[in-house]
N, C-alpha and C positions, 0 to 999 in steps of 0.2 A: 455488403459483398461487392468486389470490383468485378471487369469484365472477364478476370480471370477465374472468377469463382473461387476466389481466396478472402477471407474475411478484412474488413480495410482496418485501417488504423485506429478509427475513434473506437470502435467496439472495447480496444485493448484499453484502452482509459475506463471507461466503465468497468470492463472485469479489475482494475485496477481500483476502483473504489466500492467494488463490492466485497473484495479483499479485506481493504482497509477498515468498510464500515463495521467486518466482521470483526476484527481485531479491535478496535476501540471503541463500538458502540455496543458491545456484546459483552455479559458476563462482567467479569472483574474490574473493567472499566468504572463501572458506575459504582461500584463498592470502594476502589482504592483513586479513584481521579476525576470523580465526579465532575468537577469543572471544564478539564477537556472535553467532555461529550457535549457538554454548552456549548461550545464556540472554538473552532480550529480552521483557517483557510488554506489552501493551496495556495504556495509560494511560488515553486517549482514540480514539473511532471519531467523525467527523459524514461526515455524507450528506448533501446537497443533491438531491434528483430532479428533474431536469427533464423529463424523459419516459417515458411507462409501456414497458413492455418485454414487449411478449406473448410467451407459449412458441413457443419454435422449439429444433431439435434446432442448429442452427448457435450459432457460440459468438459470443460481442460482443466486442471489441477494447478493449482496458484500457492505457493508460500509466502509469505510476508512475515519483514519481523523489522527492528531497528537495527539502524546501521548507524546511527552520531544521535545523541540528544546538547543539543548548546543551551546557552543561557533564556532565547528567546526561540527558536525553532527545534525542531527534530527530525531525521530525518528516515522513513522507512525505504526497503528495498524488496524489491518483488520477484519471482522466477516464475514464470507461468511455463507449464507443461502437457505435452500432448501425451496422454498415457497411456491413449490407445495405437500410437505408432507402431510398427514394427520394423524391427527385430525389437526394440527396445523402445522406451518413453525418448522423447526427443524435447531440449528447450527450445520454443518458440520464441521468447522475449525476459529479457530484462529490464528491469526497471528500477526507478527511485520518484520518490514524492517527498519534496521538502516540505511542511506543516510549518502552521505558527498561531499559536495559543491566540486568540481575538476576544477581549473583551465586548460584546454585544452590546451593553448597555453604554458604554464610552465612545466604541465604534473605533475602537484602536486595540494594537499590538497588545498582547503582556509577556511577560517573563514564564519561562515554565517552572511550574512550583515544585517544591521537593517533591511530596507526593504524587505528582506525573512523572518526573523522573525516574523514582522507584517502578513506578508502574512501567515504563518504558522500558527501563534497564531489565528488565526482567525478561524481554524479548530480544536482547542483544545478539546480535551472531557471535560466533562462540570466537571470531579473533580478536573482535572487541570489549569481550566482555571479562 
């Protein structure tokens, strides 16, 4: 929290990979792309804030899904929301997280395989998909 009693920046990184770990280490991940859940690093993190976010013990409501998968990276896009706003939910931040498939045992880059891809594409935002 800063001296303004607004939640700081890095918090929004963490709700940002609890997001993400929910989407690729949860569920269908390990049935359809099993190797992703092995090894994927952060390339790239942006934030965009659009409203500050004072402490509250209640949580903010987070969407994630894919926005580009390429040959060797992917990349997801995030909307984090405050739902207890009023008159109405309000977006706090936008984001994106570049990925890149890491082979662990070589300790280098890989390509993303077809079946991450599927599994990825399967999360596209609907203008990309």
């Amino acid at each position: 929290m800063d001296a303004f009693g607004h939640v700081n920046n890095v918090p929004f990184v963490a709700y940002m990979q609890e997001a993400r770990t929910g989407m690729l280490f949860a569920g269908d991940a390990q049935e359809y792309a099993p190797d992703l859940i092995k090894g994927v690093v952060v390339a790239r993190h942006e934030i965009d804030y659009r409203r500050p976010l004072t402490w509250r013990p209640e949580p903010i409501e987070i969407d994630v899904w894919t926005a580009q998968v390429r040959a060797s990276s992917f990349t997801l896009r995030y909307e984090m929301r405050d739902q207890l706003a009023k008159p109405e939910p309000v977006v706090l931040a936008e984001a994106l997280t570049v990925l890149v498939p890491y082979d662990l045992s070589s300790g280098r880059p890989r390509r993303v395989t077809p079946a991450e891809r599927a599994f990825l594409e399967r999360y596209l935002e609907p203008e990309n998909s």
